[in-house]
TIDREN-265906 format. One line per 10 residues: their letters; for each residue x, y, z of N, C-alpha, C. Coordinates in steps of 0.05 Angstrom, whole numbers, padded with zeros to 5 digits. Layout:
<atoms>
a> X,Y,Z,X,Y,Z,X,Y,Z | ...
</atoms>
This chain:
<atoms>
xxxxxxxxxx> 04270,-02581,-01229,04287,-02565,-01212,04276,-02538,-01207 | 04260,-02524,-01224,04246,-02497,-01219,04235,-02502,-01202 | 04213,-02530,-01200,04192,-02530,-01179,04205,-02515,-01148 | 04231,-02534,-01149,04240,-02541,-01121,04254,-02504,-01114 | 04260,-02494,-01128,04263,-02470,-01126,04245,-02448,-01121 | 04224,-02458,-01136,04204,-02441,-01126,04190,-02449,-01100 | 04188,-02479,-01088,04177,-02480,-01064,04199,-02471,-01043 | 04227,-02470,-01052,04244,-02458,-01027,04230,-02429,-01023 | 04236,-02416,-01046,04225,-02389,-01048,04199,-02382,-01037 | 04181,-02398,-01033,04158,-02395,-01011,04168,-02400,-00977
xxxxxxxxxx> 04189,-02423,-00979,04193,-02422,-00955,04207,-02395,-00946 | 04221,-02383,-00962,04234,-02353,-00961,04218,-02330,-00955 | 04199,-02334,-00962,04184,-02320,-00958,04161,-02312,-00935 | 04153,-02341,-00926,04147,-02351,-00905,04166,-02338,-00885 | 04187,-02343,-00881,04219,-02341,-00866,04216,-02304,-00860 | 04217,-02296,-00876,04221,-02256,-00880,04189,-02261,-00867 | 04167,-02257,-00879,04142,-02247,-00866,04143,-02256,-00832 | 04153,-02276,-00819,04160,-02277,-00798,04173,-02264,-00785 | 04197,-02254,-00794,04220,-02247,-00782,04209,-02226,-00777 | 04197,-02205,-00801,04190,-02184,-00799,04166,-02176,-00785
xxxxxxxxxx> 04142,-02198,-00767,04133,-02190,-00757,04099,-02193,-00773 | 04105,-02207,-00804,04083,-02191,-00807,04063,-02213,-00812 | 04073,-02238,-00812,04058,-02264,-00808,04072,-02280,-00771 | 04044,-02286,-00767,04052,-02308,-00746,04079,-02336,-00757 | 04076,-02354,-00728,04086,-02381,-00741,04058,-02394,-00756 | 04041,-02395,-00748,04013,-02406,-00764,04019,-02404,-00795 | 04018,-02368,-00791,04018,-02347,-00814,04032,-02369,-00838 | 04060,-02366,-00839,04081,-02377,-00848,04082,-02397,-00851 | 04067,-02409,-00838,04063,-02439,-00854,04047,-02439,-00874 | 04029,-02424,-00863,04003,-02433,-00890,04008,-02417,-00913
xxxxxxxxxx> 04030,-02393,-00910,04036,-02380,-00929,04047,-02405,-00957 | 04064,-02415,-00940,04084,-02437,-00959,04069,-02457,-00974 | 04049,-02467,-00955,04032,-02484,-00966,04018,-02476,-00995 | 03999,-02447,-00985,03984,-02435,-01012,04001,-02433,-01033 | 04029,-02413,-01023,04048,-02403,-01048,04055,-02432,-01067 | 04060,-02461,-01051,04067,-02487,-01065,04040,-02496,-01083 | 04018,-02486,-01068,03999,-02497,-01091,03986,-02481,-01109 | 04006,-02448,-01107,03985,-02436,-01131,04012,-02442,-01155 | 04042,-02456,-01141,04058,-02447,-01159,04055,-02469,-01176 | 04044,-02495,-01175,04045,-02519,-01184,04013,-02515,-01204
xxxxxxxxxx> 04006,-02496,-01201,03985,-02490,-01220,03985,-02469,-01237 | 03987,-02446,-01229,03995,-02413,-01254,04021,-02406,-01248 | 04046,-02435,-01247,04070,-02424,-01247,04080,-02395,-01227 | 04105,-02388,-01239,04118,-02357,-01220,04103,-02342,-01225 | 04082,-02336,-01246,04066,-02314,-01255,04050,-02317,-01231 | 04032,-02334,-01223,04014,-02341,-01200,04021,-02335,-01170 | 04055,-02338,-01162,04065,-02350,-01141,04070,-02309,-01145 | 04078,-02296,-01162,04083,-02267,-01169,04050,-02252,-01153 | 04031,-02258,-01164,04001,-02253,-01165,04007,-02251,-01131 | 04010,-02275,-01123,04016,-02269,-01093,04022,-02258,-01075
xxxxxxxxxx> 04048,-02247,-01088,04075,-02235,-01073,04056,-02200,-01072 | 04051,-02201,-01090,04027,-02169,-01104,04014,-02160,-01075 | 04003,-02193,-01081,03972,-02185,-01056,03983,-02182,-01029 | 04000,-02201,-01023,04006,-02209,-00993,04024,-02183,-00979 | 04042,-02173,-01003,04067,-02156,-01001,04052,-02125,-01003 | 04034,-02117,-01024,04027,-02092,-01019,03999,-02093,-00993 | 03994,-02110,-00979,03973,-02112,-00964,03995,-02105,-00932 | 04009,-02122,-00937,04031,-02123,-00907,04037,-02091,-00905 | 04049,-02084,-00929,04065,-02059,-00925,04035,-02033,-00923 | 04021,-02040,-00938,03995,-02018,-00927,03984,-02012,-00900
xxxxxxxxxx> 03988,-02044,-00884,03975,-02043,-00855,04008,-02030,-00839 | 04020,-02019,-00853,04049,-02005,-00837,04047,-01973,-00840 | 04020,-01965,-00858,04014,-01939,-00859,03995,-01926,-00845 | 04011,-01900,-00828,03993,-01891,-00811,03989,-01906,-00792 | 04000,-01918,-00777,03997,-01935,-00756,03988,-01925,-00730 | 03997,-01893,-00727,03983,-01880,-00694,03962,-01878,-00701 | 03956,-01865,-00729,03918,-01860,-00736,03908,-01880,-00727 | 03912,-01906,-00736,03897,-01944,-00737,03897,-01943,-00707 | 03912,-01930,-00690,03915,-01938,-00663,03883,-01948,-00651 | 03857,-01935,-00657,03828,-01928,-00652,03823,-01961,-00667
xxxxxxxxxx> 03827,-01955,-00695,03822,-01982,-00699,03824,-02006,-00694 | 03842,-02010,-00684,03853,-02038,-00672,03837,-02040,-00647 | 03823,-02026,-00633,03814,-02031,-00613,03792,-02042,-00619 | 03774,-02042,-00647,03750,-02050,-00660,03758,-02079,-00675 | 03763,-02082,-00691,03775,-02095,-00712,03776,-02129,-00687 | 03775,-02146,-00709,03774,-02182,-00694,03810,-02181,-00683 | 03815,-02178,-00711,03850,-02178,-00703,03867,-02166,-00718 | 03893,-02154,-00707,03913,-02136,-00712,03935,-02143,-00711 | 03952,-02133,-00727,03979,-02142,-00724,03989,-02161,-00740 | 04008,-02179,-00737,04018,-02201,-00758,03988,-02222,-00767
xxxxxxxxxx> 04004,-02226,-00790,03968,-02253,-00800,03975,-02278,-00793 | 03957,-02278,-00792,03954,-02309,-00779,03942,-02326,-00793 | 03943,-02364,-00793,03933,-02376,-00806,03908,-02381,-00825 | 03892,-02371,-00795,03871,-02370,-00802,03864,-02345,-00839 | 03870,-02328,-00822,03873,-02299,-00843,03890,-02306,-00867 | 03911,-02326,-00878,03915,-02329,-00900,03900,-02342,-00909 | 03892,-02361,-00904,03875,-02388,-00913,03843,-02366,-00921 | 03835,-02352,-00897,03811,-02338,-00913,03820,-02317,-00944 | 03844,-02312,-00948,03853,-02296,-00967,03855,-02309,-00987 | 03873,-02340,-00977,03891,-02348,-01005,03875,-02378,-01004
xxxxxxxxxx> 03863,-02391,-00992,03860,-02415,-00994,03843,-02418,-01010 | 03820,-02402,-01028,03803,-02421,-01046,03821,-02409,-01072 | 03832,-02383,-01063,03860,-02382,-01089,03875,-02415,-01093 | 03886,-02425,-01076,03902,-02446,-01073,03881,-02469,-01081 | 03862,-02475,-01079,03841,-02488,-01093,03834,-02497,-01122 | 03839,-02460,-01134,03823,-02463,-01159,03855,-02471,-01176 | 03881,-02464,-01162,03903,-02481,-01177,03908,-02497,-01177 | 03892,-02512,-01157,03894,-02551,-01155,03873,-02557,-01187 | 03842,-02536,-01181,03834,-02550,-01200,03845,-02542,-01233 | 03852,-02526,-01236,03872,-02508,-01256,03891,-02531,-01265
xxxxxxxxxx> 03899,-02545,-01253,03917,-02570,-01250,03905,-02592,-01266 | 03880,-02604,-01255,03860,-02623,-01256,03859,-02622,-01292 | 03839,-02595,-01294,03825,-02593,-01313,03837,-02576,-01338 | 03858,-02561,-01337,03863,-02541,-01353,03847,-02518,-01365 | 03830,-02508,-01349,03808,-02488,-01363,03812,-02466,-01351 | 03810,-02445,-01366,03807,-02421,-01354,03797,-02400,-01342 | 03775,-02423,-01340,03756,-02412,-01310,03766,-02411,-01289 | 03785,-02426,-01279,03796,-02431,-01257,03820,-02411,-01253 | 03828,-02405,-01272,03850,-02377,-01277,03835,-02346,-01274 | 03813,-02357,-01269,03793,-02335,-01273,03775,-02334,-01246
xxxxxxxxxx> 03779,-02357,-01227,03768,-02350,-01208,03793,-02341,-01193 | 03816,-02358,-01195,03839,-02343,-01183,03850,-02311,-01174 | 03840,-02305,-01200,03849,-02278,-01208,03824,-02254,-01188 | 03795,-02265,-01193,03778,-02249,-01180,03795,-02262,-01148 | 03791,-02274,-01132,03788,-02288,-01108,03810,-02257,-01095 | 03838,-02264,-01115,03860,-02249,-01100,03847,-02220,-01112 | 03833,-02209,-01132,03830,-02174,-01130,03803,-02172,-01111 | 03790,-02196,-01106,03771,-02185,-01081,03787,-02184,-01057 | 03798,-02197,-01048,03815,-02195,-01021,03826,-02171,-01021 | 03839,-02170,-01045,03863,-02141,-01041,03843,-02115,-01040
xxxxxxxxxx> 03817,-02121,-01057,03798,-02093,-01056,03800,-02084,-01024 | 03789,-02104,-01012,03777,-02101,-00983,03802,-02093,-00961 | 03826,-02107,-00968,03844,-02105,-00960,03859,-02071,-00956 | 03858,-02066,-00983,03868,-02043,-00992,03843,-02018,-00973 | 03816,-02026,-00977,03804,-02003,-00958,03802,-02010,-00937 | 03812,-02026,-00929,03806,-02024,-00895,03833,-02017,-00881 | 03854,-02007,-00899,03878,-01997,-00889,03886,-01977,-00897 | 03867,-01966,-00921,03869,-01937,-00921,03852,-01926,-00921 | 03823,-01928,-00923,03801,-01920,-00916,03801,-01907,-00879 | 03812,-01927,-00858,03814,-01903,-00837,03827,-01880,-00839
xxxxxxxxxx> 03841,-01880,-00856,03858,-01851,-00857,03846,-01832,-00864 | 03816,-01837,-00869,03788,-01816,-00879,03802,-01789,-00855 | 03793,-01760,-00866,03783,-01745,-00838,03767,-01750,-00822 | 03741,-01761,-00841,03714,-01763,-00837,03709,-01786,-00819 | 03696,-01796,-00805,03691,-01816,-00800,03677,-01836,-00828 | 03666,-01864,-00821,03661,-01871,-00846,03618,-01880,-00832 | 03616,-01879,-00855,03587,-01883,-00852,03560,-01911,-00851 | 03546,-01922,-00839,03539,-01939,-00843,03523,-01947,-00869 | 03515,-01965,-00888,03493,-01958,-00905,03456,-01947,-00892 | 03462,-01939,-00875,03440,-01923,-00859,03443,-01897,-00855
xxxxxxxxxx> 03457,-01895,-00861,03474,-01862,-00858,03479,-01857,-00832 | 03492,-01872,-00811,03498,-01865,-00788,03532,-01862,-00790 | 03541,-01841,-00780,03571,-01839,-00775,03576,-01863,-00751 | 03601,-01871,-00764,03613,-01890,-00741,03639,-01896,-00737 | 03650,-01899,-00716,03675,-01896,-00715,03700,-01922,-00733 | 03716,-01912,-00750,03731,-01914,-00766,03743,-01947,-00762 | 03743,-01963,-00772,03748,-01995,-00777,03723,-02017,-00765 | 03700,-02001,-00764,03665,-02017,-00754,03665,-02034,-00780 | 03663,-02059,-00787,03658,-02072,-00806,03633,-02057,-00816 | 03624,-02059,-00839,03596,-02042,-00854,03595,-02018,-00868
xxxxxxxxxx> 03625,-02012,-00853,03625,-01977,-00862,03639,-01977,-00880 | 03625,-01955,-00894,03636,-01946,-00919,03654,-01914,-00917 | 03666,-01909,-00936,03674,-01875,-00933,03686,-01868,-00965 | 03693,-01856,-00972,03697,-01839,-01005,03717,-01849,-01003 | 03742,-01848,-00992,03774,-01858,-00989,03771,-01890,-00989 | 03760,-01898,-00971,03761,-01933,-00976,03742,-01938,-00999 | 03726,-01927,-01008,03725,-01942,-01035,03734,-01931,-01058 | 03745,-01911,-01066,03758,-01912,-01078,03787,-01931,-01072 | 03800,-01933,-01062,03813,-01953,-01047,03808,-01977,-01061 | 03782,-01983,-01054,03765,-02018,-01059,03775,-02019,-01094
xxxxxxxxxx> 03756,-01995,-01111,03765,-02001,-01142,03799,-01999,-01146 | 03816,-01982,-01134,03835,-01986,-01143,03863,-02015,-01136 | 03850,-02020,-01109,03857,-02050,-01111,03853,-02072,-01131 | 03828,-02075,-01133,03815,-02095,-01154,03826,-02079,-01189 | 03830,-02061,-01182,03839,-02049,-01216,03866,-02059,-01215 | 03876,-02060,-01198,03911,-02061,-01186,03918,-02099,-01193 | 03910,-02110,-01177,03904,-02141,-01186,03907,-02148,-01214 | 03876,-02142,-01228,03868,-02144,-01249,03882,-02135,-01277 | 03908,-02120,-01269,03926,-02108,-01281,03944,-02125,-01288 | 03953,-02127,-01270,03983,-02150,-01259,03966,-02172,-01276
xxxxxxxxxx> 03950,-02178,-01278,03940,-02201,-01284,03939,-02206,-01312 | 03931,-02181,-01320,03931,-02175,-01351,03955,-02174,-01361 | 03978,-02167,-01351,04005,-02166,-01356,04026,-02184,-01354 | 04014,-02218,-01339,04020,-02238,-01334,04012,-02259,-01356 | 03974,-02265,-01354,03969,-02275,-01360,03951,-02270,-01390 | 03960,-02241,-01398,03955,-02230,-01425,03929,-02243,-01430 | 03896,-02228,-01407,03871,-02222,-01406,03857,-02212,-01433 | 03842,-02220,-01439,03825,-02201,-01459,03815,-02184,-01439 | 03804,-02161,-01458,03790,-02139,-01440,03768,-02146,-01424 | 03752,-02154,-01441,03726,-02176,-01421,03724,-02189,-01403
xxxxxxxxxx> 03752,-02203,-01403,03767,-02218,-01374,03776,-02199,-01359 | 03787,-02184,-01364,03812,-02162,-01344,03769,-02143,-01333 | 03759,-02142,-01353,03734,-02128,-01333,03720,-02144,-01315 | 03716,-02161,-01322,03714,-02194,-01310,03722,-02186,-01276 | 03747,-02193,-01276,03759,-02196,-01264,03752,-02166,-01240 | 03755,-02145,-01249,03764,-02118,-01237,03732,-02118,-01225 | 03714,-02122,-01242,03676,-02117,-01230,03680,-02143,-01197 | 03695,-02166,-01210,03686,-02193,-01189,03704,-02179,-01161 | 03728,-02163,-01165,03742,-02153,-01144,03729,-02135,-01122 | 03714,-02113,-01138,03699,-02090,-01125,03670,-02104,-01118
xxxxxxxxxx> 03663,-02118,-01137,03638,-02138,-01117,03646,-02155,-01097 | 03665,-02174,-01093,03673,-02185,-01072,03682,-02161,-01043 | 03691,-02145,-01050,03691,-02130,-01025,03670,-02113,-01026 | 03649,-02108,-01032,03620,-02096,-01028,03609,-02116,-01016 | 03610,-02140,-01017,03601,-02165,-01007,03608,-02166,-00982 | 03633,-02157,-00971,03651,-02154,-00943,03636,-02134,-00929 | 03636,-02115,-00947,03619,-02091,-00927,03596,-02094,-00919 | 03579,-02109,-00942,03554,-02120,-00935,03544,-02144,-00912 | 03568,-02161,-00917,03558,-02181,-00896,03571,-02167,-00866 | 03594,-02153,-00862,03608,-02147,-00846,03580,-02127,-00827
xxxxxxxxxx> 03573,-02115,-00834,03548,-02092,-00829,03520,-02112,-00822 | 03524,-02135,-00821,03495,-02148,-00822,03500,-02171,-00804 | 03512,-02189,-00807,03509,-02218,-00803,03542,-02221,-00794 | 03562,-02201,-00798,03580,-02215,-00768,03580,-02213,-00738 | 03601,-02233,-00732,03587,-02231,-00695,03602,-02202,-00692 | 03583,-02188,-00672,03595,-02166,-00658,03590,-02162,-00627 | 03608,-02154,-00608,03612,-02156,-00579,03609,-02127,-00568 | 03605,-02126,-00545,03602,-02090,-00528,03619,-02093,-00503 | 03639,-02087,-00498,03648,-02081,-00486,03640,-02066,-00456 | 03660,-02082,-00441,03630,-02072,-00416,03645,-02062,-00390
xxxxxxxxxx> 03671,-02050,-00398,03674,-02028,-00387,03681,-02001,-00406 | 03684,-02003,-00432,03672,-01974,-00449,03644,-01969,-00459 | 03631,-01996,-00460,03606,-01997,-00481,03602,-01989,-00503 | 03639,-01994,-00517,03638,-01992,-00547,03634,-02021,-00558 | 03619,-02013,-00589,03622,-02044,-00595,03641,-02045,-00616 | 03656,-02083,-00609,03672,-02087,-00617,03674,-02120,-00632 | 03688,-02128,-00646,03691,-02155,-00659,03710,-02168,-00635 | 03717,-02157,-00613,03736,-02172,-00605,03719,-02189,-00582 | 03727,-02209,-00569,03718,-02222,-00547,03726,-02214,-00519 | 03748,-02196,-00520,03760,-02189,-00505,03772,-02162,-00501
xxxxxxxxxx> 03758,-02142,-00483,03772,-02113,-00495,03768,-02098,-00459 | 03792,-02090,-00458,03804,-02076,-00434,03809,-02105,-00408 | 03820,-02121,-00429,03817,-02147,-00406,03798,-02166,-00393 | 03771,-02157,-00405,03753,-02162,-00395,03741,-02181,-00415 | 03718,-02197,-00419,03700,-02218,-00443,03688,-02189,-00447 | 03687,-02196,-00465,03665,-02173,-00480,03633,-02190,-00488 | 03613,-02170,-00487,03587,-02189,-00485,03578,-02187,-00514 | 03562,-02212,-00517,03550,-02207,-00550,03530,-02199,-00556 | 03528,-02178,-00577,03501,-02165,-00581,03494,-02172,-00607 | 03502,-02188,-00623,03489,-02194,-00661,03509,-02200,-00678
xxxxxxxxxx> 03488,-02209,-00694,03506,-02221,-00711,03503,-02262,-00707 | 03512,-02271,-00732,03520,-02287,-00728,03531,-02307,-00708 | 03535,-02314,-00687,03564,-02324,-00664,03580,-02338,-00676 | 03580,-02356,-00704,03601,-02367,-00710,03618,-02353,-00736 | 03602,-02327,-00746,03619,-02316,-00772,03634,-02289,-00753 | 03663,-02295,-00755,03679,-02276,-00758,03687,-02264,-00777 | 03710,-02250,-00770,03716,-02232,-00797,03735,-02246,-00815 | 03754,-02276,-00809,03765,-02288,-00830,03732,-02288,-00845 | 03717,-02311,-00827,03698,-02325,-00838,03684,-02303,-00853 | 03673,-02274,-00860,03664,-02259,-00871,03683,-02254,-00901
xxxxxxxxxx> 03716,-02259,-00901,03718,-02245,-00910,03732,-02267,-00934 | 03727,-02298,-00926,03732,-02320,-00939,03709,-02325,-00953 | 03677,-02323,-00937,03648,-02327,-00956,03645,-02299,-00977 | 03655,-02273,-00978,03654,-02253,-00994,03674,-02255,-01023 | 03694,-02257,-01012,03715,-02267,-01041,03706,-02286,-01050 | 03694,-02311,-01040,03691,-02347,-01054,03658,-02340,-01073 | 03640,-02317,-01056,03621,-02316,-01074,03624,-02297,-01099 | 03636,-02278,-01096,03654,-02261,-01125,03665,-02281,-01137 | 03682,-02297,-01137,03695,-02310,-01149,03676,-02329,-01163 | 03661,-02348,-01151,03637,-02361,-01160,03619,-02345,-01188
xxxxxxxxx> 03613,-02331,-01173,03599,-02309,-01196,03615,-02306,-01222 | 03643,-02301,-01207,03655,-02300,-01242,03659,-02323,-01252 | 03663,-02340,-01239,03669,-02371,-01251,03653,-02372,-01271 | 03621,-02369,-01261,03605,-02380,-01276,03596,-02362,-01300 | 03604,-02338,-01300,03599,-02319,-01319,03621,-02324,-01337 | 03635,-02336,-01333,03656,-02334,-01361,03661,-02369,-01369 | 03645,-02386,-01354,03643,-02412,-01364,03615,-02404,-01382 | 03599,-02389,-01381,03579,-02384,-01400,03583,-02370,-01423 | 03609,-02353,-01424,03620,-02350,-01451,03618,-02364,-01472
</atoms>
């Protein structure tokens, strides 16, 4: 009978993130889907882990919103999440509780745990990191304008550690971590989103716009196709930001199956 309560309670949730704007219909489905299969694996504690990430991530992209106004004009996509964008967040989360299921080991509680403090790292600076004065910088040291995948700035990473510290907390307070784990965990967070900045700055697709001749992740900007200048053509920014958490997570997997 819990089960069935707790998968209403995803559909509830699903239900509000809609209403409110802050998931698509896509969004909301796949919300329900992940929330049913992390809950059938690390229980409310897991389906909680969730609510953490998805809930302080929604309400962060509601801060400062005239500042972001610049950003959004850069950035792949804005506004409510969409399928795609949970599934890059939560879906190899929703994975490692199938296999969590399977096998009972706690590697898989352990990739869980990194997967969601890498997302939230990256998450967490790329929604408060524009709120820099500064612009933010390339690892080349070029200034560039504020939400350019690559860039870094003092505010978004600090941002980055205190996400992944933020996670890895909750986590320790759920799933009562040894320290080794809870560091585990907090290093695989802040490397998975160094991983974001890294691939985001290198190898995603990026477009120029060709009636501002800014460049942008979008395909489409002032109405017009936007043309491609590098990068990848098939890695976007889900796809960047689904291969950055899955290889943190990996890394930890295997570092604490070698325990």
């Amino acid at each position: 009978m819990s089960v069935i309560y707790g998968i209403l309670f995803c559909f509830l949730l699903g239900y509000i993130g809609y209403r409110m704007r802050l998931l698509t219909i896509s969004g909301s489905i796949w919300t329900v889907v992940v929330g049913a299969l992390v809950l059938s694996g690390f229980g409310y504690s897991g389906l909680l882990m969730l609510l953490l990430f998805f809930g302080s991530s929604s309400l962060l992209s509601k801060l400062g919103k005239r500042r972001k106004q610049s950003v959004n004009q850069i950035v792949e996509k804005d506004g409510p999440r969409d399928g795609w964008q949970v599934l890059a967040n939560g879906g190899v989360a929703a994975v490692a509780s199938v296999g969590f299921v399977w096998t009972e080991q706690t590697s898989f509680l352990i990739l869980f745990l990194i997967l969601l403090a890498a997302s939230n790292a990256d998450t967490w600076a790329s929604e408060i990191g524009p709120l820099s004065k500064k612009d933010p910088f390339l690892l080349t040291g070029r200034r560039v304008p504020a939400g350019t995948s690559g860039a870094i700035s003092i505010l978004g990473t600090s941002a980055t550690i205190v996400g992944a510290l933020f996670i890895a907390t909750a986590g320790d307070l759920l799933f009562d971590l040894s320290t080794n784990t809870w560091l585990l965990v907090t290093t695989g967070g802040i490397l998975g989103s160094l991983f974001d900045t890294l691939f985001g700055g290198t190898i995603q697709r990026k477009f120029r716009c060709v009636v501002c001749l800014k460049e942008t992740e979008k395909r489409s900007h002032h109405n017009q196709p936007t043309l491609y200048v590098k990068g990848w053509k098939w890695l976007g920014n889900d796809g960047v930001n689904f291969l950055s958490s899955m290889l943190a997570g990996m890394i930890g997997f295997i570092v604490h199956r070698m325990w």
